[in-house]
C-alpha positions as CSV (number, residue, x, y, z in Angstrom):
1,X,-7.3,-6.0,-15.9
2,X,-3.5,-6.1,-16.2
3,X,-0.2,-6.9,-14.1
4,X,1.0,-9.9,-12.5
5,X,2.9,-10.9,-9.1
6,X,5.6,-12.5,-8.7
7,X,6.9,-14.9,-5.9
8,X,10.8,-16.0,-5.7
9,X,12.9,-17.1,-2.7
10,X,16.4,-16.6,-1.9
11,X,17.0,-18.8,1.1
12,X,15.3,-17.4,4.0
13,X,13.9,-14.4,1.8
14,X,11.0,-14.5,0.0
15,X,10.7,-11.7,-2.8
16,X,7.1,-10.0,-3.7
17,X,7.7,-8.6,-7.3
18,X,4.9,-6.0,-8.8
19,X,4.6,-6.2,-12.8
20,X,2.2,-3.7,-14.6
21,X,4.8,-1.6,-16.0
22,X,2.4,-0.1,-18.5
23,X,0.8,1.2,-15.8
24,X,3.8,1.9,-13.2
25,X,3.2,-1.5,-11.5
26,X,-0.3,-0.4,-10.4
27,X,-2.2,-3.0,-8.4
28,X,-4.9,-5.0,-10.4
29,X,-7.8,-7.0,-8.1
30,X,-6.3,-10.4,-9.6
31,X,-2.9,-9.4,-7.8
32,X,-4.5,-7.9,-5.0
33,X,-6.1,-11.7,-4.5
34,X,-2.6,-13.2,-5.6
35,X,-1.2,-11.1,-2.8
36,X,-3.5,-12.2,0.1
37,X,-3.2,-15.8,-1.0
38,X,0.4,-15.2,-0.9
39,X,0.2,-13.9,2.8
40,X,-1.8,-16.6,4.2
41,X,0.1,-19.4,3.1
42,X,3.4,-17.9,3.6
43,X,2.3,-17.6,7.6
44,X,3.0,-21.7,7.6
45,X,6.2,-21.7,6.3
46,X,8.8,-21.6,9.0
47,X,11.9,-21.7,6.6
48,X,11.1,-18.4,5.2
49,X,11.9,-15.5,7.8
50,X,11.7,-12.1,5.9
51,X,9.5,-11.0,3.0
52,X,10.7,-8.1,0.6
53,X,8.2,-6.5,-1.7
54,X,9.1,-4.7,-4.8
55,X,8.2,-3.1,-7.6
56,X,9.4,-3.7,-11.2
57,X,11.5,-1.5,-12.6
58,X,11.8,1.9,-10.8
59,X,8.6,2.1,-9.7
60,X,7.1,1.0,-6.4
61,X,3.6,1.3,-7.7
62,X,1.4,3.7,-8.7
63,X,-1.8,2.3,-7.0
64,X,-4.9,0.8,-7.6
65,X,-5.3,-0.1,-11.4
66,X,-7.9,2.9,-12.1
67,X,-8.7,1.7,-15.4
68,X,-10.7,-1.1,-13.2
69,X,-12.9,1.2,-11.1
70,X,-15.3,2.0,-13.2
71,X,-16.4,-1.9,-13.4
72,X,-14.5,-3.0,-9.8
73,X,-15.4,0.4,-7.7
74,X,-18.3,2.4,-8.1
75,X,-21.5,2.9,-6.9
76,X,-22.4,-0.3,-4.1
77,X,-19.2,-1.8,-5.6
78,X,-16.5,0.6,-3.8
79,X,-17.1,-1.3,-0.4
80,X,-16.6,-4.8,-2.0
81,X,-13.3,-3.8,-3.7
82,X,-12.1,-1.9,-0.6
83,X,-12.5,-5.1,1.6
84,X,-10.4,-6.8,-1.3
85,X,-7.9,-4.5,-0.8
86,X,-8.1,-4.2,3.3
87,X,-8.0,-8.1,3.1
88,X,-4.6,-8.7,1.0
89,X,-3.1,-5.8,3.8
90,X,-4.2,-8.0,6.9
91,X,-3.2,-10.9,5.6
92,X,0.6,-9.4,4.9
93,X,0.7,-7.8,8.4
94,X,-0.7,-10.9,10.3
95,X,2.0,-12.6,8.8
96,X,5.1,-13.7,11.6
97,X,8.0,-13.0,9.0
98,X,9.6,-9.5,9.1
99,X,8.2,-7.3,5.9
100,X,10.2,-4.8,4.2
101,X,8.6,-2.4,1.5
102,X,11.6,-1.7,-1.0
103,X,10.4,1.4,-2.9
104,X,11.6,3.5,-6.0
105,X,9.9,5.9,-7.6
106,X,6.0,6.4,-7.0
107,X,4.1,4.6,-4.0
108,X,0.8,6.2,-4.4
109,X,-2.8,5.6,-3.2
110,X,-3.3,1.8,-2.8
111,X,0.6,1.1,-3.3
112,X,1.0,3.6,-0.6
113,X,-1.3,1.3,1.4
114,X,0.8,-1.8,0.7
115,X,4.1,-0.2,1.8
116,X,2.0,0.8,5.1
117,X,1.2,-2.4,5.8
118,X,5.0,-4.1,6.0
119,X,6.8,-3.7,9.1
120,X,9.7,-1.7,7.2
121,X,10.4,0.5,4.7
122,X,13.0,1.4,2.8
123,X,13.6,4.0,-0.3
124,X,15.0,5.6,-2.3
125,X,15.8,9.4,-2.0
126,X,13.9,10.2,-5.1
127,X,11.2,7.8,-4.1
128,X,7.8,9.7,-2.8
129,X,4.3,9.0,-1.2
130,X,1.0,9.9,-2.6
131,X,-3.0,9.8,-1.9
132,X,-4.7,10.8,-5.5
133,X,-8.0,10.1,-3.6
134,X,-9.2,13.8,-3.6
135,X,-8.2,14.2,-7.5
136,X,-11.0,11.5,-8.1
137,X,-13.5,11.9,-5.7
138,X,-13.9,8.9,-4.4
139,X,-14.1,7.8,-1.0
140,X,-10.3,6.7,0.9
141,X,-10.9,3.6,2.7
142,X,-11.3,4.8,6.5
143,X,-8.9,1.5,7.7
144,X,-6.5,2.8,5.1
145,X,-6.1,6.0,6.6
146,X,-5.9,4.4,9.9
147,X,-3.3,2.5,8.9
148,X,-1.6,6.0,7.2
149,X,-2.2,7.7,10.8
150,X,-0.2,5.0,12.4
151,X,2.9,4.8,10.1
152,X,3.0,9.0,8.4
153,X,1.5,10.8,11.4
154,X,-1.9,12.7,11.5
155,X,-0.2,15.7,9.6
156,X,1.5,14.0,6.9
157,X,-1.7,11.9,6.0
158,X,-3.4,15.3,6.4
159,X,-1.3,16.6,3.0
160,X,-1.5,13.3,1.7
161,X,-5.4,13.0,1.4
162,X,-6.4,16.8,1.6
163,X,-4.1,17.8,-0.6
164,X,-3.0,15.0,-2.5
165,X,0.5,16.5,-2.7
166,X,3.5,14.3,-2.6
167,X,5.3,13.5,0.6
168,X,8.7,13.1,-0.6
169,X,10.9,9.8,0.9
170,X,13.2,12.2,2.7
171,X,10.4,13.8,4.7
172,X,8.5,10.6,5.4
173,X,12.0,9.5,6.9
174,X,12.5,12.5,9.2
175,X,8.9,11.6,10.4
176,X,9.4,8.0,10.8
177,X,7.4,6.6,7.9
178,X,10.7,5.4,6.3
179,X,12.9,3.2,8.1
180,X,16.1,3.3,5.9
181,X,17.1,6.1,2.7
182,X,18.9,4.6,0.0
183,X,20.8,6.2,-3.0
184,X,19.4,5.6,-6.4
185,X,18.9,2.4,-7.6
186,X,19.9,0.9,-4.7
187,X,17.1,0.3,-2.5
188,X,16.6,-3.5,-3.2
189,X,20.5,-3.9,-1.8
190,X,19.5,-1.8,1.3
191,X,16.0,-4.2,1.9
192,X,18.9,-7.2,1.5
193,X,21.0,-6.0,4.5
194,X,18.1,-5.0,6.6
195,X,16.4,-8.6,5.8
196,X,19.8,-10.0,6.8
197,X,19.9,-8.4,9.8
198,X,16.1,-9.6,10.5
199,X,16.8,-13.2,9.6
200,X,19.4,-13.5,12.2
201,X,16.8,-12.5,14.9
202,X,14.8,-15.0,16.7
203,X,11.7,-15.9,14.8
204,X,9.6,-16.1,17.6
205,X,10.4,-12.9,19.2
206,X,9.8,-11.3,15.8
207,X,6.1,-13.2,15.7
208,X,5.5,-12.6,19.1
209,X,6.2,-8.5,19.2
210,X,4.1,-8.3,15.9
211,X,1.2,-9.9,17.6
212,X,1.8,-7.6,20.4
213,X,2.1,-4.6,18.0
214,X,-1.3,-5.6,15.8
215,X,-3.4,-5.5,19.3
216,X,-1.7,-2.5,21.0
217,X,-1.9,-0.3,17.4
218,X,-5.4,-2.2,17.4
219,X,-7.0,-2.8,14.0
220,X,-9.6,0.1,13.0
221,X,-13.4,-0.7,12.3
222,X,-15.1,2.5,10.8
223,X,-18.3,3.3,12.5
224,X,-21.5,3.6,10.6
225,X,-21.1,7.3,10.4
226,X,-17.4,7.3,8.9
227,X,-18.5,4.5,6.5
228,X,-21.5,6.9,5.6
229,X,-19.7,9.9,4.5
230,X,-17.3,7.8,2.4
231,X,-20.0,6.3,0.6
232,X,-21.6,9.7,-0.2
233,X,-18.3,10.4,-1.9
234,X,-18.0,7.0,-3.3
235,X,-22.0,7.4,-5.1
236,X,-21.4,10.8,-6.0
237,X,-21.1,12.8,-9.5
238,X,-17.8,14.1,-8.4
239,X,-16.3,10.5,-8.2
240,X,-17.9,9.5,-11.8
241,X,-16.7,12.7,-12.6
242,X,-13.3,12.3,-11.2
243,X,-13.1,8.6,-13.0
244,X,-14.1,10.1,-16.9
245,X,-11.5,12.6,-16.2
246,X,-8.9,10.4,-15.4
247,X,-9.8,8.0,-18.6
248,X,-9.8,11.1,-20.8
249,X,-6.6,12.8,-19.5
250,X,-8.4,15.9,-18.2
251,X,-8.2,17.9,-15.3
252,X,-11.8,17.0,-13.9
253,X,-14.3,19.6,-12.7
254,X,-15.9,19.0,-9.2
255,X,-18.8,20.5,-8.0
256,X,-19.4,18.5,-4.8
257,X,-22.6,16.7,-5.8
C-alpha cells in the first residue's frame, strides 16, 4: 500500500492533502484510517472552522488504491473494506466545520465518494466525476450510492455506475453536484474564498443545520436483499476477472458469473 495524507492549518482552515501521485492520489486503507482519525478529532477543535480537501498535484484522486483489492477487497473481505471506507465518510460529514472538496482533474470511484461526503464542492472546468465500478465487477457500496443519489441526482449516478462514463465538472454544476466552477489551476483559490466566506458564519448555526441536514437526508442502511446482490457481484468471477484485468492492462472479459 502507498500514499500518504497530509494535515496543515492556516488559521481557521485546516487543509486535507492526498499524496499517491504514482497512482493519481488514489486512496490507500492506511489513509482511509488517517482520514477518519482525522475527522473525529478535528470535531473537538473549536478554533478550526472550515476544512478543505485536496489532491496533490492536478489530481483530485483517482479512487480506491486497486492494486490493494485483491488482498483488502475480495471475496468475504469486500464488506470489511467498504465499512472502512463508509466509516472515514461519516466521520468527515458528522463533523461541525464546513467541508469543501477542492477538485482537479479525476474524482473517480471512492474519491468520488470523498468529494460526496463534504458539504461543498468546488472544481475545476476540466475536472470530472467517475464510478469505474462496472469496469471491475465488483459490487458499489449501496451507502455510497446513497450518498451519490443525494448530491448527482438519480440520473447522473445512473451514467455514473451503469455506464461508468464520466460526468464532466460542468454538468455536475448545472445539476447541483458542484457548488462553485473554477478556471484551471485555480480551484484551491476558489475553496479559499468560499472557506472565507464560511468562517465568517456562526459556527453554531453551521453545526446545528448540518445536524439537521444528516437526519432529514437520513443516513442509508442497505437491507439484507441490497447487501445480497452486491455480494454476488463482489464473490463473483467477473469481479476476479475485472481485478486481473486491471493488474495486466487489459480490457477484461465479463461473462456475468
Amino acid at each position: 500500500m502507498s500514499g500518504t495524507i497530509t494535515f496543515q492549518r492556516d488559521g481557521s482552515i485546516a487543509r486535507i492533502t492526498l499524496s499517491n501521485p504514482d497512482k493519481r492520489n488514489a486512496i490507500s486503507a492506511p489513509m482511509w484510517k488517517a482520514l477518519q482519525a482525522f475527522a473525529s478529532e478535528i470535531g473537538s477543535d473549536r478554533a478550526c472552522r472550515a476544512v478543505i480537501v485536496a489532491g496533490e498535484g492536478s489530481n483530485f484522486s483517482a479512487g480506491a488504491d486497486i492494486s490493494g483489492f485483491e488482498a483488502g477487497r475480495s471475496g468475504s473481505g469486500a464488506l470489511a473494506y467498504d465499512d472502512l471506507v463508509e466509516d472515514a465518510l461519516r466521520a468527515i460529514e458528522a463533523a461541525p466545520q464546513t467541508t469543501i472538496a477542492a477538485i482537479a482533474g479525476p474524482c473517480m470511484g471512492a474519491g468520488a465518494s470523498l468529494a460526496a461526503a463534504c458539504d461543498f464542492r468546488v472544481a475545476e472546468e476540466s475536472a470530472f466525476f467517475a464510478v469505474p465500478a462496472a469496469r471491475l465487477g465488483l459490487g458499489y457500496d449501496p451507502r455510497g450510492i446513497a450518498r451519490f443519489v443525494r448530491v448527482f441526482g438519480d440520473p447522473a449516478v445512473r451514467e455514473l455506475l451503469f455506464l461508468a462514463e464520466r460526468v464532466p465538472a460542468p454538468r455536475a454544476h448545472q445539476v447541483g453536484a458542484v457548488h462553485r466552477l473554477a478556471a484551471e489551476g485555480g480551484v484551491l483559490a476558489v475553496a479559499d474564498s468560499l472557506a472565507a466566506i464560511a468562517i465568517s458564519r456562526a459556527p453554531l448555526t453551521i453545526a446545528a443545520a448540518k445536524t439537521a441536514l444528516t437526519e432529514i437526508g437520513g443516513r442509508y442502511e442497505p437491507s439484507a436483499e441490497i447487501r445480497r446482490v452486491a455480494d454476488v457481484a463482489d464473490l463473483s468471477a467477473d469481479y476476479a476477472e475485472g481485478r486481473a484485468a486491471f493488474a495486466a492492462k487489459r480490457p477484461p472479459e465479463f461473462t456475468g458469473g
